[in-house]
DOSE-498458 format. One record per residue (C-alpha): residue number from 1; residue in three letters; x, y, z negated. Coordinates in steps of 0.001 Angstrom, whole numbers, padded with zeros to 6 digits. Each point is the difference from the previous one (the first is absolute). Example, Ala and Ser with C-alpha at 12.3 -4.5 7.8 and 13.67 -1.06 7.14 Angstrom:
# residues 2
  nr rest      xx      yy      zz
   1  Ala  012300 -004500 -007800
   2  Ser  001370  003440  000660
//
This chain:
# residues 91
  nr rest      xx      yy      zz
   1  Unk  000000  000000  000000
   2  Unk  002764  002193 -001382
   3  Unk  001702 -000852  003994
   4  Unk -003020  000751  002056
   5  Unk -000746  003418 -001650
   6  Unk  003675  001189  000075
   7  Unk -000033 -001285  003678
   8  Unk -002980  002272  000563
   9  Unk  001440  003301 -002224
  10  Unk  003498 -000022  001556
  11  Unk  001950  000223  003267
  12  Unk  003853 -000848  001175
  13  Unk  002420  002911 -002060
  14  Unk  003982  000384  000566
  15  Unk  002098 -001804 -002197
  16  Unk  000403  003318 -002506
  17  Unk -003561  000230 -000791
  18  Unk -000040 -003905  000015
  19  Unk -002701 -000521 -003358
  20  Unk  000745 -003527 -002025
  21  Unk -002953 -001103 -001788
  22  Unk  000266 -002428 -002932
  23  Unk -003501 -001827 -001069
  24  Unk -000902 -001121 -003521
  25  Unk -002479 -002502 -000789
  26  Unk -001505 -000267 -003804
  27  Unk -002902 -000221 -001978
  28  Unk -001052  003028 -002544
  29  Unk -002788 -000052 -002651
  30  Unk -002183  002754  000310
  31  Unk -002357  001997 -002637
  32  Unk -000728 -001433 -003580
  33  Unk -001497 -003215  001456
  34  Unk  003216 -001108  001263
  35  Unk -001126 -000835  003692
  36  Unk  002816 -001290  002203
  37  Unk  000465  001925  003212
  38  Unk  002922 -000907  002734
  39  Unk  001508  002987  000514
  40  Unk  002651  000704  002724
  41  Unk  002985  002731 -000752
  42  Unk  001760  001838  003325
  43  Unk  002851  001448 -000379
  44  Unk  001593  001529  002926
  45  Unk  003392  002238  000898
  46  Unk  002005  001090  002887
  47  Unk  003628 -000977  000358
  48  Unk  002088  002355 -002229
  49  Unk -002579  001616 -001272
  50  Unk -000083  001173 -003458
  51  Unk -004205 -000392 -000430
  52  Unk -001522 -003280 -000329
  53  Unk -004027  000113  000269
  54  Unk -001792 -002605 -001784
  55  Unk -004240 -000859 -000373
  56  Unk -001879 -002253 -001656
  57  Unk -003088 -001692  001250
  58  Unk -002561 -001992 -001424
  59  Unk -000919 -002438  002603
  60  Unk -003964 -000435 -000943
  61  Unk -002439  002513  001182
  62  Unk -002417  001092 -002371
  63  Unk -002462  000623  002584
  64  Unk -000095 -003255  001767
  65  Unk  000893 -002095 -003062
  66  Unk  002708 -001687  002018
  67  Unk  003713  000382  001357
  68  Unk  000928  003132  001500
  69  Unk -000712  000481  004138
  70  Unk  002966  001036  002832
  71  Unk -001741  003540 -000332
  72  Unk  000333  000677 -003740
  73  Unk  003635 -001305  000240
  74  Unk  000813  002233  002864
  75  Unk -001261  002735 -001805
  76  Unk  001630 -000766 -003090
  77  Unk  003570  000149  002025
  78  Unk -000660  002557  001734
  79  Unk -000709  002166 -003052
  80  Unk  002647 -001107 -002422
  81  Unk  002566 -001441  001880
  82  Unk  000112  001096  003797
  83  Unk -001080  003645 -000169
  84  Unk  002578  000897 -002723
  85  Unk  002820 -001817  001355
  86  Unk -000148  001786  003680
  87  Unk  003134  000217  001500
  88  Unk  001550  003248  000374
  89  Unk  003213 -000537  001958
  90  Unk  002638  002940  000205
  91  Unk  001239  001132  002748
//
């Protein structure tokens, strides 16, 4: 899932604004009921770059009472992950 939306969000960059993304499965217990959610963290940084940017996401959508969709994920990357981390190269 975490391939198809990134496929979707991103296109072919030079090597300097080359982005390496690590993915990090788990499980997290949530509110005072202790409900176990997957969760997925994303980190992501550029090659000698100083920043790293890293999100969290629970993988189960409280509207559909199920795993998360493509759509949700892509949106998820895009806002924590891919818009932050936009290549600037200098010239």
């Amino acid at each position: 899932m975490f391939e198809q939306a990134l496929r979707e969000s991103t296109a072919d960059e030079a090597d300097e604004c080359a982005l390496t993304i690590r993915l990090t499965l788990g499980i997290k217990e949530i509110g005072t009921a202790k409900t176990k959610r997957p969760i997925a963290r994303v980190a992501a940084f550029r090659k000698g770059a100083k920043q790293e940017f890293v999100g969290t996401l629970i993988l189960y959508s409280y509207i559909t009472s199920g795993m998360v969709n493509v759509a949700e994920t892509e949106q998820f990357l895009k806002k924590q992950i891919l818009e932050p981390s936009t290549c600037t190269k200098q010239d």
